[in-house]
Every structure is written in C-alpha cells, then in structure tokens.
Legacy VTK file of the C-alpha trace (Angstrom):
# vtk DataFile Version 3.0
C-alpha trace
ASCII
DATASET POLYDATA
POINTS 109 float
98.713 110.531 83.279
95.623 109.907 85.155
93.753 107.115 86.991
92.521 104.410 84.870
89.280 103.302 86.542
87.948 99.861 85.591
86.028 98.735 88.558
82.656 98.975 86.396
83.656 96.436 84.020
81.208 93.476 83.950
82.614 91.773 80.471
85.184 88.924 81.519
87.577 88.459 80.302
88.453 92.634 79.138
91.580 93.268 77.220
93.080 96.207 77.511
95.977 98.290 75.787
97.304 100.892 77.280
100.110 102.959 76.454
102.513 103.941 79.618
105.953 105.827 80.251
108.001 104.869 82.724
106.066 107.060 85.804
103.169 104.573 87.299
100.129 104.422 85.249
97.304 103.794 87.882
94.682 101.503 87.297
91.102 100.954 89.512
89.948 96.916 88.876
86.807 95.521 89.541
86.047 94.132 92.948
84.935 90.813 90.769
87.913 90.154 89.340
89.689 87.105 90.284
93.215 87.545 88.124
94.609 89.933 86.212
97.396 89.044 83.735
99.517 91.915 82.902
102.114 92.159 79.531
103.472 94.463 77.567
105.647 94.648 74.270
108.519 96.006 76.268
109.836 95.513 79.728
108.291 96.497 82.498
107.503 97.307 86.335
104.327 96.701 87.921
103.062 97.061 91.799
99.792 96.146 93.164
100.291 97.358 96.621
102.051 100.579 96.705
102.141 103.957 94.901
99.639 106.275 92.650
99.363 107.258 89.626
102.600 109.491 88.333
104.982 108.046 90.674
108.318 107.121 89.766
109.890 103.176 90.114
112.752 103.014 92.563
115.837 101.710 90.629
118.759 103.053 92.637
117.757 106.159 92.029
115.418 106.969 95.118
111.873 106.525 93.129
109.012 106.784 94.582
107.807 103.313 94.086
110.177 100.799 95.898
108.431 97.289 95.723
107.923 96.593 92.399
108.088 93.365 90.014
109.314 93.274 86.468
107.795 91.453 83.476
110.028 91.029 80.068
109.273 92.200 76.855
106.770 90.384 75.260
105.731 88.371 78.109
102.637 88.443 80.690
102.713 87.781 84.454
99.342 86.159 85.586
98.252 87.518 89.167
95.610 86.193 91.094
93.513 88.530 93.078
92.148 87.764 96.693
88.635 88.850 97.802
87.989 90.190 100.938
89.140 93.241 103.448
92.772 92.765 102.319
92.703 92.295 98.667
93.996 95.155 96.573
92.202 96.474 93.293
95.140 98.977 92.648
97.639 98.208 90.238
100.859 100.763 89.142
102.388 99.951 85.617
105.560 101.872 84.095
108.004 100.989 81.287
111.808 100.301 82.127
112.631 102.854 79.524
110.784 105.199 76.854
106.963 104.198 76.344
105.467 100.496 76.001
102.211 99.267 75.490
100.846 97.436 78.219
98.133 94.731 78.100
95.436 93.856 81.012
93.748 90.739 80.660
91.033 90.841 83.312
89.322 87.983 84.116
86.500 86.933 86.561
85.681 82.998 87.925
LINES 1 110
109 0 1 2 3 4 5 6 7 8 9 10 11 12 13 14 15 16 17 18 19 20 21 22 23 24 25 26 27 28 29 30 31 32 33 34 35 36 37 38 39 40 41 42 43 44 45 46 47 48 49 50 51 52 53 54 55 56 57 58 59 60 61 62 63 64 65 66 67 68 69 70 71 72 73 74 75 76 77 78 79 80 81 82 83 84 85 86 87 88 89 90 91 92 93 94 95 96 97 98 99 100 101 102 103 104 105 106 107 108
C-alpha cells in the first residue's frame, strides 16, 4: 500500500471507498476539514496519531501500531478534527481480518 493523500480536496463533504488489509492504510486529510467519519463493511482499527502507512495493529502480538480504536462492521465512528499546531491530518486504517472496504466521509464547517 501507499499513502493516500487527500489534503487537496476542496468538495465537502467527499466520500471515499477504499479497500484495506489489515497493515495501516495511510491517509493525508485536508487542513480544512473539521470531521472525518470513518466506516467500513467489516471491523476495523483506525489511529489518527500514530503509525505510517504498512504498519501492523498491535493485538498481542507486538504490532507496530499500539493505540488504536476499533469500529464494528457496518458501522461509522464520527471524529472531529482540531485546527491549529496540534491537530493531526494523519489517519491509519486496517481490517481486523482479511480485506474490508473502508468509507471516509470528509466533511468541512
């Protein structure tokens, strides 16, 4: 896998689809986004603060990744993003198992 950059979007709100494994998919939002909702139609892990693209979740096994959040299958997690010298426009998404399809809504107030 590779980078996903999407820091030039200027459409709001951008769906995306996305298929992942279960090593970190990295993905580049735009600085104006103000929440990102992030679902996919199987379970999975997601980071916003740590790792890069390729890295592996840690669970139990010694993964790369070791703060992480989970979203169910068929579900979406809505997370606002700050603005500012501390707000993060890197996000890390892996299935729990095999492949998923993963869906960014991106939004901008």
């Amino acid at each position: 896998m590779a980078l996903i950059d999407y820091s030039s979007i200027n459409i709001y709100p951008t769906i995306k689809k996305i298929a992942v494994g279960t090593t970190a998919q990295q993905f580049t939002l735009p600085n104006e986004a103000s929440k990102v909702s992030i679902g996919g139609d199987a379970a999975l892990y997601f980071s916003t603060d740590v790792g890069i693209d390729g890295n592996s979740f840690d669970t139990g096994s010694g993964g790369d990744i070791a703060d992480y959040g989970f979203i169910v299958a068929n579900n979406y997690i809505p997370i606002e993003m700050e603005k500012g010298s501390q707000s993060t426009r890197n996000l890390c998404v892996g299935a729990q198992t095999g492949t998923a399809n993963c869906y960014l809504i991106i939004e901008k107030r």
